[in-house]
LOSETI-644736 format. One record per atom (N, C-alpha, C): residue in three letters; x, z, y. Coordinates in steps of 0.02 Angstrom, whole numbers, padded with zeros to 5 digits, always signed. Example, Ala and Ser with C-alpha at 12.3 -4.5 7.8 and 13.67 -1.06 7.14 Angstrom:
<sites>
ALA+00660+00390-00284 ALA+00615+00390-00225 ALA+00660+00390-00165 SER+00642+00354-00112 SER+00684+00357-00053 SER+00645+00394+00002 
</sites>
This chain:
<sites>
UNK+05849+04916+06247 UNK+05798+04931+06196 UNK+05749+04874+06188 UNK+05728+04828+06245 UNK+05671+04786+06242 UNK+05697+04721+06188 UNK+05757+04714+06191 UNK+05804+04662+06166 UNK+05797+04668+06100 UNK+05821+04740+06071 UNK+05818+04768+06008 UNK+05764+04745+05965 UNK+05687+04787+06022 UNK+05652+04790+05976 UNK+05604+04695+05970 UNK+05616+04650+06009 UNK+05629+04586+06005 UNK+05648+04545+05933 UNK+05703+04577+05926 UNK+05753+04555+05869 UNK+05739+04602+05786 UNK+05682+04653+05801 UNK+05699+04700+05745 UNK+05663+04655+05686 UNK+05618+04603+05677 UNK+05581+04579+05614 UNK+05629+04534+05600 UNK+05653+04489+05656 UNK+05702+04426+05608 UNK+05788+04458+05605 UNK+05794+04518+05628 UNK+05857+04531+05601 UNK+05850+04588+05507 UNK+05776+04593+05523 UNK+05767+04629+05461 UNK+05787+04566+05394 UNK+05769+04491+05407 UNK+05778+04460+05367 UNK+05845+04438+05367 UNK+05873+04434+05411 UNK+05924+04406+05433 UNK+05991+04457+05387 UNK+06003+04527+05377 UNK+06028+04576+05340 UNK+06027+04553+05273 UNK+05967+04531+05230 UNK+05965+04527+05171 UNK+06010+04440+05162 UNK+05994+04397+05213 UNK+06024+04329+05201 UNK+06109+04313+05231 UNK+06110+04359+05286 UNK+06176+04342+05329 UNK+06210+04421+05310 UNK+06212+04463+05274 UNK+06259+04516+05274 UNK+06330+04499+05269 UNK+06366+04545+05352 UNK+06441+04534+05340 UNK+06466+04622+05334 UNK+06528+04603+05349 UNK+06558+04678+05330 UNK+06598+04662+05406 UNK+06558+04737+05422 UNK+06614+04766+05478 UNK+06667+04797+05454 UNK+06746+04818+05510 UNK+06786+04843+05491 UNK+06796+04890+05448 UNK+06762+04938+05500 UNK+06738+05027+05471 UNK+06714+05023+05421 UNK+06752+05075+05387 UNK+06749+05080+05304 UNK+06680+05130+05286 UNK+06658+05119+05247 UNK+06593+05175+05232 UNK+06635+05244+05203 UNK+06596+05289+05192 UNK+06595+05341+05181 UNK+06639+05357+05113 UNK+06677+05379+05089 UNK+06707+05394+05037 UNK+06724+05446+04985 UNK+06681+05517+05007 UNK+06658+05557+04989 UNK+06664+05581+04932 UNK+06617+05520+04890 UNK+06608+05522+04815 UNK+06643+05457+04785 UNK+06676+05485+04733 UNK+06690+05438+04687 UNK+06657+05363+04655 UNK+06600+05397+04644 UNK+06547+05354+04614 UNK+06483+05367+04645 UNK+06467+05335+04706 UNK+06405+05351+04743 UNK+06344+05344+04726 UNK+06293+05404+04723 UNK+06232+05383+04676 UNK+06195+05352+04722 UNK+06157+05282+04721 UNK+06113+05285+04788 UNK+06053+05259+04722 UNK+06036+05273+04665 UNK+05986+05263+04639 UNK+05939+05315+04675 UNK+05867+05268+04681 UNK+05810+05320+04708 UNK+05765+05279+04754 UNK+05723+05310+04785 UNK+05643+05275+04827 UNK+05669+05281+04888 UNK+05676+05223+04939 UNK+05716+05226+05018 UNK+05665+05186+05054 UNK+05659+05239+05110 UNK+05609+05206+05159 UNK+05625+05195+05234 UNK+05642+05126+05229 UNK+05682+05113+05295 UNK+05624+05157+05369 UNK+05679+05188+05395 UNK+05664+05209+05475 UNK+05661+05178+05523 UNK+05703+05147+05534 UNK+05746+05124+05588 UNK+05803+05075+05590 UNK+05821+05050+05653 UNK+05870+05011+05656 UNK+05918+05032+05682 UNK+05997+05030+05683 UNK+06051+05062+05715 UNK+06091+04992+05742 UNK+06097+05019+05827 UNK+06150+04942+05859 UNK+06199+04975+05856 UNK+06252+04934+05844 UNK+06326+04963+05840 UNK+06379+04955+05882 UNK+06403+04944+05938 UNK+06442+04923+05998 UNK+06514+04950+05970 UNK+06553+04908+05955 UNK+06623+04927+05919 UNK+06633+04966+05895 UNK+06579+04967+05845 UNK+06565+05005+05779 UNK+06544+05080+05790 UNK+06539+05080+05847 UNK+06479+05161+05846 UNK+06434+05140+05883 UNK+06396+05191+05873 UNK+06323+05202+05852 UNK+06289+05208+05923 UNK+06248+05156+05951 UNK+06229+05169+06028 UNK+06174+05176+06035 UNK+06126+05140+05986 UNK+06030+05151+06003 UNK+06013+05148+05941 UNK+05950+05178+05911 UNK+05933+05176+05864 UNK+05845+05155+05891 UNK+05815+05137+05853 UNK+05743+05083+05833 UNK+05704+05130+05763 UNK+05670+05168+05818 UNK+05622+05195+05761 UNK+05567+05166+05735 UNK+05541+05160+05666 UNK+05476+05129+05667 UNK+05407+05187+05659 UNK+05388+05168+05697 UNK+05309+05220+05690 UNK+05310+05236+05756 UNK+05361+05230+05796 UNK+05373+05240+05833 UNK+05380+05193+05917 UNK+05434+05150+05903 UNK+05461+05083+05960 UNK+05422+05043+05915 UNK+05435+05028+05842 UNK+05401+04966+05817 UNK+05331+05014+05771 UNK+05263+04988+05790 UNK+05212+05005+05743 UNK+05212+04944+05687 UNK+05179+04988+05635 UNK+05165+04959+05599 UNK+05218+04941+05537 UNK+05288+04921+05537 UNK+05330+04887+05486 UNK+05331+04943+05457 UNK+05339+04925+05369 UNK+05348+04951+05322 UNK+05439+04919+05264 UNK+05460+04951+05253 UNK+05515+04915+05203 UNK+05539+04970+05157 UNK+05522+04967+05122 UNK+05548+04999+05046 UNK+05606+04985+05011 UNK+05647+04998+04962 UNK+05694+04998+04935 UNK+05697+05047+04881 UNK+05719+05008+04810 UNK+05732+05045+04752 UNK+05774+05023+04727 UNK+05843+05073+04709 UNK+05885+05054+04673 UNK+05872+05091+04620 UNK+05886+05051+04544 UNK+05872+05096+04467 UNK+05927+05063+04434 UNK+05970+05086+04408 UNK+06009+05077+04356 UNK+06048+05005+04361 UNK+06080+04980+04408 UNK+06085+04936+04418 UNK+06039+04874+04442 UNK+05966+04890+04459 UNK+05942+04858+04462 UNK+05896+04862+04557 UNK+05881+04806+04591 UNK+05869+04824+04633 UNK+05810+04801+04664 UNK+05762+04816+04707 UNK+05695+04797+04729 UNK+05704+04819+04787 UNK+05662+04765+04854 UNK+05655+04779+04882 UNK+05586+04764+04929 UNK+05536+04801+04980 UNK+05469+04746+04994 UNK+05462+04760+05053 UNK+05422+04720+05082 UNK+05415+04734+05161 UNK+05348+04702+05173 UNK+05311+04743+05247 UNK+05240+04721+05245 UNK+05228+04651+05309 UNK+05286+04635+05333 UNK+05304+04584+05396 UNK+05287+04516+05362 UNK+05231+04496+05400 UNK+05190+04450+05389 UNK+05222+04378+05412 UNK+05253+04311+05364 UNK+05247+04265+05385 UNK+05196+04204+05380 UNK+05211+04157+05391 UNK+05163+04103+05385 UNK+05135+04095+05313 UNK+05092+04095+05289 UNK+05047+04107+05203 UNK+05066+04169+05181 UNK+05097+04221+05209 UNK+05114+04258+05160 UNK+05102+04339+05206 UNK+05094+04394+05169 UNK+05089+04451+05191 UNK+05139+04488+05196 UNK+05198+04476+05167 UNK+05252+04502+05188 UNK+05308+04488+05113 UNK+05369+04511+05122 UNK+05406+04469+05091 UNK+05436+04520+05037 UNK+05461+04498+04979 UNK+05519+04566+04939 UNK+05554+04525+04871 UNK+05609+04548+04838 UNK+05658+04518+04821 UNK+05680+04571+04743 UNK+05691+04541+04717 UNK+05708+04571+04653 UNK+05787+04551+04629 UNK+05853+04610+04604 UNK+05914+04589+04569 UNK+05941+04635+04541 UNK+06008+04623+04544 UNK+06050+04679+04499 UNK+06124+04716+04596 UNK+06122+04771+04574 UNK+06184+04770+04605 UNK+06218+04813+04613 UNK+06281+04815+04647 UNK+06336+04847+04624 UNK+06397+04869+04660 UNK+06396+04941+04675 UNK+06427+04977+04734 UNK+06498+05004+04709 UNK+06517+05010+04759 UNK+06576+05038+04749 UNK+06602+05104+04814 UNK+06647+05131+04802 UNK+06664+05159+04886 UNK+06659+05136+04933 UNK+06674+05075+04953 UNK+06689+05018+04982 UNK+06618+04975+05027 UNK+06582+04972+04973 UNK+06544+04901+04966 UNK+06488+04920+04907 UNK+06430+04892+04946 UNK+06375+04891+04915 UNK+06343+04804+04917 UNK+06350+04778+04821 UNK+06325+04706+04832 UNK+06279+04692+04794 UNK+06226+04648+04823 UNK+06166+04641+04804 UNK+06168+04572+04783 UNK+06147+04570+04711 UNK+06158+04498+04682 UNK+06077+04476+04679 UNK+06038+04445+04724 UNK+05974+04424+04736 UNK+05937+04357+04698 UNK+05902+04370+04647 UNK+05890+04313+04605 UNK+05818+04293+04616 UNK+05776+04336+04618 UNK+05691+04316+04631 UNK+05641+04379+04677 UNK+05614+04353+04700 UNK+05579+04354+04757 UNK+05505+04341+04768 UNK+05473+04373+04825 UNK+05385+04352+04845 UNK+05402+04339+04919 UNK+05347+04290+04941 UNK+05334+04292+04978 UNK+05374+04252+05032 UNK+05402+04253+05082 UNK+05459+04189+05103 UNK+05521+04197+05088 UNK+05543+04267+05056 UNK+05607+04263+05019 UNK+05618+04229+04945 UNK+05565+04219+04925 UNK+05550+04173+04842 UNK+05583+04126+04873 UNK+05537+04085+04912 UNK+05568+04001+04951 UNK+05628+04017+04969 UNK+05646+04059+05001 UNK+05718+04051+05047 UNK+05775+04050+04962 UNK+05754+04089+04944 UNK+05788+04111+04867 UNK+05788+04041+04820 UNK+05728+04021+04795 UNK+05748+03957+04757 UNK+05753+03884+04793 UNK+05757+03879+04859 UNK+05794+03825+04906 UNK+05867+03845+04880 UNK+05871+03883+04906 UNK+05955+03908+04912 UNK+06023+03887+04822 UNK+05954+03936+04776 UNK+05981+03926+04716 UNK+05990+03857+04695 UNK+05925+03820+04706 UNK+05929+03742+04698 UNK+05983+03699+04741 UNK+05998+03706+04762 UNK+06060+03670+04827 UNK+06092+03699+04808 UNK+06138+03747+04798 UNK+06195+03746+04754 UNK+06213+03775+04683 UNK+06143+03752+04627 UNK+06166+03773+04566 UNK+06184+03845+04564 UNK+06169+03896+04580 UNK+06164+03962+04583 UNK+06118+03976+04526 UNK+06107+04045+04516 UNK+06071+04083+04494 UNK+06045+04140+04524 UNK+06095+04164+04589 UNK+06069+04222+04625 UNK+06116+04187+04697 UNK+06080+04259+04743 UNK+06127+04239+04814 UNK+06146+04317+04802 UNK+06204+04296+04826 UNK+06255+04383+04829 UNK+06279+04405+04897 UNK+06243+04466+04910 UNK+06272+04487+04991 UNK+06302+04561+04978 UNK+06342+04563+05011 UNK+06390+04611+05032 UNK+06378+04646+05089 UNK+06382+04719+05076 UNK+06372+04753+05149 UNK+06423+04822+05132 UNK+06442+04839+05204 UNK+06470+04895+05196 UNK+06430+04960+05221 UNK+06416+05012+05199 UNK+06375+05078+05218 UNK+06393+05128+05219 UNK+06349+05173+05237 UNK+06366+05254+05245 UNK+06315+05291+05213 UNK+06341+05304+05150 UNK+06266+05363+05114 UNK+06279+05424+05095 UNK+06239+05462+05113 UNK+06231+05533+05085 UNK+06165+05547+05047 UNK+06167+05608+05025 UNK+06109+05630+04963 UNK+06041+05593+05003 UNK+06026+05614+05067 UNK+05965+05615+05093 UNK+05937+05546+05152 UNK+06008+05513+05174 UNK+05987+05456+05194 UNK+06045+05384+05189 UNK+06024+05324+05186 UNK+06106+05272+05206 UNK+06100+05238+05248 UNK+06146+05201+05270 UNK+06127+05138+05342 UNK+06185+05090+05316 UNK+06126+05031+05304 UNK+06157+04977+05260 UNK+06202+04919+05315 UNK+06244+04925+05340 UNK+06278+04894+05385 UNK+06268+04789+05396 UNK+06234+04778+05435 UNK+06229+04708+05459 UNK+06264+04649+05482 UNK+06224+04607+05512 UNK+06271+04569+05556 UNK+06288+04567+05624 UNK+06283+04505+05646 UNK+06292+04500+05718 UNK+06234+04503+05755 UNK+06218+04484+05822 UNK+06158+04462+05856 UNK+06146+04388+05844 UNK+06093+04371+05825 UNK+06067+04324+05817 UNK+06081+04269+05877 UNK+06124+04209+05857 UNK+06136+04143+05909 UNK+06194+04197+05960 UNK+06224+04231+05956 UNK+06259+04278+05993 UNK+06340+04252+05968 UNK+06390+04261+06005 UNK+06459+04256+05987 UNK+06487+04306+05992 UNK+06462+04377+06029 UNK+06465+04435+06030 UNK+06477+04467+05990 UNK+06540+04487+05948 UNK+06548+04496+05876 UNK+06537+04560+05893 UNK+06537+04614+05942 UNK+06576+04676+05969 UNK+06501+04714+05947 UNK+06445+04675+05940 UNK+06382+04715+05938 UNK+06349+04692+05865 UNK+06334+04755+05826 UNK+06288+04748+05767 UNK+06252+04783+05740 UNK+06215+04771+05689 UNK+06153+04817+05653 UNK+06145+04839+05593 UNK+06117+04914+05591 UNK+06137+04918+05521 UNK+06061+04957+05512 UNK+06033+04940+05452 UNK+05967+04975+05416 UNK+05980+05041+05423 UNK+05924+05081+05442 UNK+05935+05153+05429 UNK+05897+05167+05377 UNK+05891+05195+05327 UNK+05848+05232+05286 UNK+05832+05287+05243 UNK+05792+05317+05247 UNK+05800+05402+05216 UNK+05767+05383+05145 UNK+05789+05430+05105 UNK+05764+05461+05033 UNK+05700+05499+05022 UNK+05670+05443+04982 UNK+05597+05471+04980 UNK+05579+05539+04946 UNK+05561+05575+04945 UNK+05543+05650+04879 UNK+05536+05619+04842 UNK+05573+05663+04761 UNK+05549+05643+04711 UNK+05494+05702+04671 UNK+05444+05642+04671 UNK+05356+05662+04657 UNK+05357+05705+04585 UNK+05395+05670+04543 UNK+05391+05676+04462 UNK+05441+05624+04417 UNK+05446+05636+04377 UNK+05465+05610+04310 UNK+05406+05612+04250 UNK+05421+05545+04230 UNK+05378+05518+04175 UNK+05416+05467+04125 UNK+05364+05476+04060 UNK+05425+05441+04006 UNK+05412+05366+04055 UNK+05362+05351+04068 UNK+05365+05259+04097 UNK+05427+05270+04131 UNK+05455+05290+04183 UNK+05518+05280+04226 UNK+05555+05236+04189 UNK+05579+05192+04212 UNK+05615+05139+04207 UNK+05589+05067+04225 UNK+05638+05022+04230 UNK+05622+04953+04268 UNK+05615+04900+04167 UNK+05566+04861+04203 UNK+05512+04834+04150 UNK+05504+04757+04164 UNK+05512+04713+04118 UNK+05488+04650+04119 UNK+05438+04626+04085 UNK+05374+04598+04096 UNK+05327+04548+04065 UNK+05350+04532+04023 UNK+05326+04523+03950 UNK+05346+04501+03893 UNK+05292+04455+03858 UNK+05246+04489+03853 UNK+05184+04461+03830 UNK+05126+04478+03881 UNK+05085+04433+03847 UNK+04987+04447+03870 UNK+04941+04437+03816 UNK+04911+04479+03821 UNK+04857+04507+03754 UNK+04769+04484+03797 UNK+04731+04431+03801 UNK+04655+04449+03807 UNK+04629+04476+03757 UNK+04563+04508+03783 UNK+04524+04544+03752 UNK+04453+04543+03764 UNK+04424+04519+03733 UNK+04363+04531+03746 UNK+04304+04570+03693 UNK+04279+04621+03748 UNK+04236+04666+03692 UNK+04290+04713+03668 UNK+04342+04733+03692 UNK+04385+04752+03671 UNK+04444+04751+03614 UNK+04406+04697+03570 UNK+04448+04678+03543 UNK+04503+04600+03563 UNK+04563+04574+03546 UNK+04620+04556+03538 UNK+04592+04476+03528 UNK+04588+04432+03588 UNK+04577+04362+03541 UNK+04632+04317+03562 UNK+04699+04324+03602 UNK+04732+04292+03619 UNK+04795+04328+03642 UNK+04859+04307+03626 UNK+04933+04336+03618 UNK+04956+04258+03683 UNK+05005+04291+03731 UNK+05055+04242+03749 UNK+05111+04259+03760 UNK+05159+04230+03729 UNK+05241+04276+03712 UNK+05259+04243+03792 UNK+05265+04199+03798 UNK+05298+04176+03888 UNK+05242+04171+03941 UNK+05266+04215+04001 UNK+05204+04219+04073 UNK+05194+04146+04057 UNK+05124+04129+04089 UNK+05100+04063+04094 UNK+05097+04062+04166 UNK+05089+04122+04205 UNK+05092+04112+04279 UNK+05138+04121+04338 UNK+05197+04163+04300 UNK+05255+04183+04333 UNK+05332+04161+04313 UNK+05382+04149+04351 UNK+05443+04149+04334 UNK+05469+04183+04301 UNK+05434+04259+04331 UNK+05459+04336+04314 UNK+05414+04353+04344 UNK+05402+04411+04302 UNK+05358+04485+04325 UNK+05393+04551+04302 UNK+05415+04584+04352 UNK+05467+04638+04358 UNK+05424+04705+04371 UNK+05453+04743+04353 UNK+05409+04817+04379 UNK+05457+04882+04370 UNK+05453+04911+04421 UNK+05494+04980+04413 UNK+05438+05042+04407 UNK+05442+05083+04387 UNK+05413+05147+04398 UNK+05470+05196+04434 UNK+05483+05251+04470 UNK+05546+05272+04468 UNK+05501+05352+04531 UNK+05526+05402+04501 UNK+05483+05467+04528 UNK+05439+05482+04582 UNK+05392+05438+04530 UNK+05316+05445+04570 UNK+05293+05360+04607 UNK+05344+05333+04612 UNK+05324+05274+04641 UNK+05345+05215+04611 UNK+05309+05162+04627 UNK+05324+05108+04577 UNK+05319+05030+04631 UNK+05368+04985+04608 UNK+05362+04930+04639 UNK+05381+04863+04594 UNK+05328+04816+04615 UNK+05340+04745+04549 UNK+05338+04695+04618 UNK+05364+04633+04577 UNK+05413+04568+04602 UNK+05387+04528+04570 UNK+05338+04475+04560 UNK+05329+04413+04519 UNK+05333+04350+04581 UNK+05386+04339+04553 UNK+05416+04251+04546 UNK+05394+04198+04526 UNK+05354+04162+04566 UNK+05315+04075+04540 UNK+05363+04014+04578 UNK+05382+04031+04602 UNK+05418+03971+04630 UNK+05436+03911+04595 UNK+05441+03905+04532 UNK+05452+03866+04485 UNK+05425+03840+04441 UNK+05334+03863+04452 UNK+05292+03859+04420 UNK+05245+03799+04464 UNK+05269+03830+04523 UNK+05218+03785+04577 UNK+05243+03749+04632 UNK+05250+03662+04614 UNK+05276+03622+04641 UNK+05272+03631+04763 UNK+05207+03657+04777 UNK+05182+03641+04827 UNK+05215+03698+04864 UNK+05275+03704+04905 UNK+05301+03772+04962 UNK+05251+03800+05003 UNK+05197+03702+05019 UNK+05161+03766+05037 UNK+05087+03803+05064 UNK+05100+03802+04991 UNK+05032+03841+04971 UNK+05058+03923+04961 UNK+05024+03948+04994 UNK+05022+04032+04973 UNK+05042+04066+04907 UNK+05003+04037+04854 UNK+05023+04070+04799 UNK+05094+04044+04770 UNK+05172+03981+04803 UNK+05188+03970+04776 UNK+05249+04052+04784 UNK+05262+04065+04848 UNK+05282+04142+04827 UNK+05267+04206+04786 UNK+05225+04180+04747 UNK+05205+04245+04706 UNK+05195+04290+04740 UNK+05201+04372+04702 UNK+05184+04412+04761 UNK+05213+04480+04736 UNK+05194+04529+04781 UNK+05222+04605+04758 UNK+05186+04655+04772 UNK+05199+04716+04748 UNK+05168+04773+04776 UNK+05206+04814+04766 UNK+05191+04892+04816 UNK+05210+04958+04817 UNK+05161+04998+04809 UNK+05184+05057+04791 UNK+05137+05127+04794 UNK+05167+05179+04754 UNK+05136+05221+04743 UNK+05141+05291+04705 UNK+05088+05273+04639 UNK+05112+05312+04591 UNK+05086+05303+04537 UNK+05084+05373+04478 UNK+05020+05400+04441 UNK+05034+05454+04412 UNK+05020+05431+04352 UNK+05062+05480+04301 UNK+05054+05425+04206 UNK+05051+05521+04177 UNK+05025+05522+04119 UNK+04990+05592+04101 UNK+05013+05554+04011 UNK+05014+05607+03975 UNK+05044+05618+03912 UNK+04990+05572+03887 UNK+04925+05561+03891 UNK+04870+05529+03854 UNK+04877+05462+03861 UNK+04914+05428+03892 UNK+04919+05369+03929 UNK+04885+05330+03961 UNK+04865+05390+04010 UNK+04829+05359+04068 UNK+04891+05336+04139 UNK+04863+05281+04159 UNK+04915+05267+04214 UNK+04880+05259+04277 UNK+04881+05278+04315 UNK+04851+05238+04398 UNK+04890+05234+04439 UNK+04886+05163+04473 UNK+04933+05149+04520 UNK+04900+05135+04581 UNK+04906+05181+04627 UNK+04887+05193+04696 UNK+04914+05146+04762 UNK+04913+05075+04765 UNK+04929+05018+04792 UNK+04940+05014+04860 UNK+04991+05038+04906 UNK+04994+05038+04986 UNK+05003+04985+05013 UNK+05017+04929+04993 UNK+05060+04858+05032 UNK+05075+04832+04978 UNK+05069+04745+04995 UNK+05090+04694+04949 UNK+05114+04645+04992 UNK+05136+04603+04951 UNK+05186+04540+04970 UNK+05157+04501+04971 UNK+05196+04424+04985 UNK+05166+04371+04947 UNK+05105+04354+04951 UNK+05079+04324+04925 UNK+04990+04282+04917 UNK+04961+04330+04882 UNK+04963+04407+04888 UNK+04927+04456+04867 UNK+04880+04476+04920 UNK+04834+04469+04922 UNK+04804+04481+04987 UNK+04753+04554+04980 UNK+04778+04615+05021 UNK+04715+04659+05003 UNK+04749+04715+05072 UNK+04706+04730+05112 UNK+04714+04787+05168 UNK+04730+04826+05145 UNK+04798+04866+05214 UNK+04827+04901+05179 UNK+04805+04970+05178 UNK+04827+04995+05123 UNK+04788+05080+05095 UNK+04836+05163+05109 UNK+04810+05202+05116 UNK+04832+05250+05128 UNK+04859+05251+05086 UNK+04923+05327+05043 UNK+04945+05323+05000 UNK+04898+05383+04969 UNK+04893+05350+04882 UNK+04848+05381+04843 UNK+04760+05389+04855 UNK+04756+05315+04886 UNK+04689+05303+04868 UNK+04666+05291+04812 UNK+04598+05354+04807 UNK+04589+05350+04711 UNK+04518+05293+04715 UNK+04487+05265+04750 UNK+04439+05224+04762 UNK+04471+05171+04756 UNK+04520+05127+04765 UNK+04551+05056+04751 UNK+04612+05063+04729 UNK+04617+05115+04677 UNK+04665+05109+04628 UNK+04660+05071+04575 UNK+04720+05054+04549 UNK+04706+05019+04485 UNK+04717+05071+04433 UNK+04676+05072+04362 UNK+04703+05104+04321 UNK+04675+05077+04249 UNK+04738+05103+04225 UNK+04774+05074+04154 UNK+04788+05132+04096 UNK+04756+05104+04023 UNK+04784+05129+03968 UNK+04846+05109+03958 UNK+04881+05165+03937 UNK+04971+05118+03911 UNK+04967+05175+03841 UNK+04989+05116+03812 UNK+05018+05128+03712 UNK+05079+05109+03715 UNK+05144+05153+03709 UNK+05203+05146+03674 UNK+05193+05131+03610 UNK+05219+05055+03607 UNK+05273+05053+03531 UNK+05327+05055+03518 UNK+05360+05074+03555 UNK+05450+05121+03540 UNK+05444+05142+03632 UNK+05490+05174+03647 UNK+05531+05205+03685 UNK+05532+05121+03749 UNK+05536+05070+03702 UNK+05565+05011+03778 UNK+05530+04984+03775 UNK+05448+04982+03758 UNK+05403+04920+03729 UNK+05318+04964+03738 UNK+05288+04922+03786 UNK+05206+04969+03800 UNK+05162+04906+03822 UNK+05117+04949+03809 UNK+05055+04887+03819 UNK+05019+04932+03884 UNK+05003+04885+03922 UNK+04971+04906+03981 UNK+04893+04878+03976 UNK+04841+04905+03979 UNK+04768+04874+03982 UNK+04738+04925+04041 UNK+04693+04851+04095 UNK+04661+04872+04143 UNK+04617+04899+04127 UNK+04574+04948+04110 UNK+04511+04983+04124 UNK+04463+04944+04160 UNK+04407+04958+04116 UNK+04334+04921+04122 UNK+04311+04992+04176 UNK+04311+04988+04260 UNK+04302+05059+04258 UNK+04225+05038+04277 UNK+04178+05010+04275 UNK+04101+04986+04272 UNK+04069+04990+04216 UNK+04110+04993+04156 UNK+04102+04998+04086 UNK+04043+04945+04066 UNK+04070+04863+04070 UNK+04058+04802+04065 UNK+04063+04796+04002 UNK+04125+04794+03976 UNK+04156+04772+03910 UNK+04167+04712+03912 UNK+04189+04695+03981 UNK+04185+04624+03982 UNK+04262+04591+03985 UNK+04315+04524+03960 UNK+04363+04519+03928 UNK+04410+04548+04013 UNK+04463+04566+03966 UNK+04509+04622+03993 UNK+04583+04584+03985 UNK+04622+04615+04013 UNK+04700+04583+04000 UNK+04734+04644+03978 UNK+04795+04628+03933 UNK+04844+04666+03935 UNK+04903+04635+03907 UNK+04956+04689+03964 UNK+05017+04656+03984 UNK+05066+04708+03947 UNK+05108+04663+03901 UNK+05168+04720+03871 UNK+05225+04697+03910 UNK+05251+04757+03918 UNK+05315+04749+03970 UNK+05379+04772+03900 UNK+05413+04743+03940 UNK+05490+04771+03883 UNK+05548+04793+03941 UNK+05552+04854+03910 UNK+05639+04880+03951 UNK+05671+04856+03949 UNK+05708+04837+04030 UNK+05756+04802+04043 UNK+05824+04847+04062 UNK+05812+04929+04109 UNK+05859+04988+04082 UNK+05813+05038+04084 
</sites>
């Protein structure tokens, strides 16, 4: 166990960069396995020729780590609160795509030291994403995303696999769905004095909403020559979030990535929430504006996102 829990932060990274496939086949159950939904890693599972010998609880053996996971429609997010050097913790934005078999994650942008690890990687070999492969075991209520080896180990006979359960789902709202930055609107006095059709500060700015909880991914790496400076990972956040027919939005902020820097919050703190007017102009297209909640009137931003599914 002391070994384990030793190894549990750099094998957490180590899964998303080095995923292999053990023998043992995952689960086959379903035809077409749904694993869309809010996953909150538990634990770690060691595997000694492919069963199951110790498991690594967090809250528990490890305090403190957090790691989230959202799969939506092909699309995938993931964040964690494990702190490296400039950064508060790391998370990764792509597309991906399961089968009975095999679950593969095509990884294109990122906060925090997975941004760097991500556009090193892409840059050195003309990529566009890094693609990992894992084999798993899911059911309705939890999966365990199957790993690698032990780290500097030749020991093939021993490995690790993510455990993680299925979060409740809180609600449904028309926002649900995953969202890209499109434009930025200032405002000052409330009225409109400036339009920008391309981020001026991000690669990408990604955002999911998905029942009750919501998580965004912005990507600078390419914006900002210096590795290393803090803000060149961009950054992320998680939380829960409630949206009401009037279009009011608040997003209740637990953990961030990246060069986002802010202590972390219970879930559904209404004192350092953020909250936002949102105006639909169709069904895939909204304007998001922060609230003056001091009632300043002083210039404001707003961000239209466009559906991406």
């Amino acid at each position: 166990m002391s070994i384990l829990k030793k190894l549990i932060i750099f094998t957490s990274f180590l899964f998303v960069c080095c995923g292999e496939t053990p023998k043992k086949e995952a689960n086959k159950n379903n035809d077409t396995p749904q694993i869309d939904g809010v996953w909150e890693r538990k634990g770690t599972i060691q595997f000694v020729n492919e069963n199951p010998v110790d498991t690594l609880i967090f809250g528990k053996d490890i305090e403190g780590f957090k790691n989230i996971k959202i799969y939506s429609k092909g699309n995938i997010f993931w964040i964690n609160n494990s702190p490296s050097q400039n950064y508060n913790g790391a998370g990764g934005y792509g597309k991906f795509k399961i089968t009975k078999n095999t679950l593969t994650e095509f990884m294109s942008h990122g906060s925090g030291s997975f941004a760097s690890f991500l556009h090193y990687m892409n840059d050195s070999l003309g990529t566009n994403s890094q693609n990992y492969d894992f084999k798993y075991n899911l059911t309705k209520s939890n999966y365990t995303q199957l790993g690698g080896n032990v780290p500097n180990s030749d020991d093939e006979s021993i490995r690790y696999g993510e455990y993680y359960e299925k979060l409740p789902l809180l609600r449904k709202s028309k926002i649900d769905g995953v969202w890209k930055r499109a434009y930025e609107i200032s405002f000052v006095n409330g009225v409109a004095v400036d339009t920008t059709s391309v981020p001026a500060d991000a690669l990408l700015d990604v955002k999911v909403f998905k029942d009750g909880y919501y998580l965004v991914q912005v990507d600078q790496t390419r914006l900002i020559n210096d590795s290393s400076k803090p803000e060149y990972g961009g950054g992320g956040g998680y939380g829960q979030f409630d949206y009401d027919d009037s279009g009011n939005l608040v997003e209740y902020g637990e953990f961030n990535s990246g060069a986002w820097p802010f202590p972390e919050r219970e879930p559904r703190d209404k004192k350092n929430a953020h909250y936002a007017s949102v105006s639909f102009y169709d069904d895939d297209l909204y304007i998001q504006i922060t609230k003056d909640t001091l009632g300043q009137g002083q210039a404001g931003r707003g961000v239209v996102y466009q559906r991406i599914e």
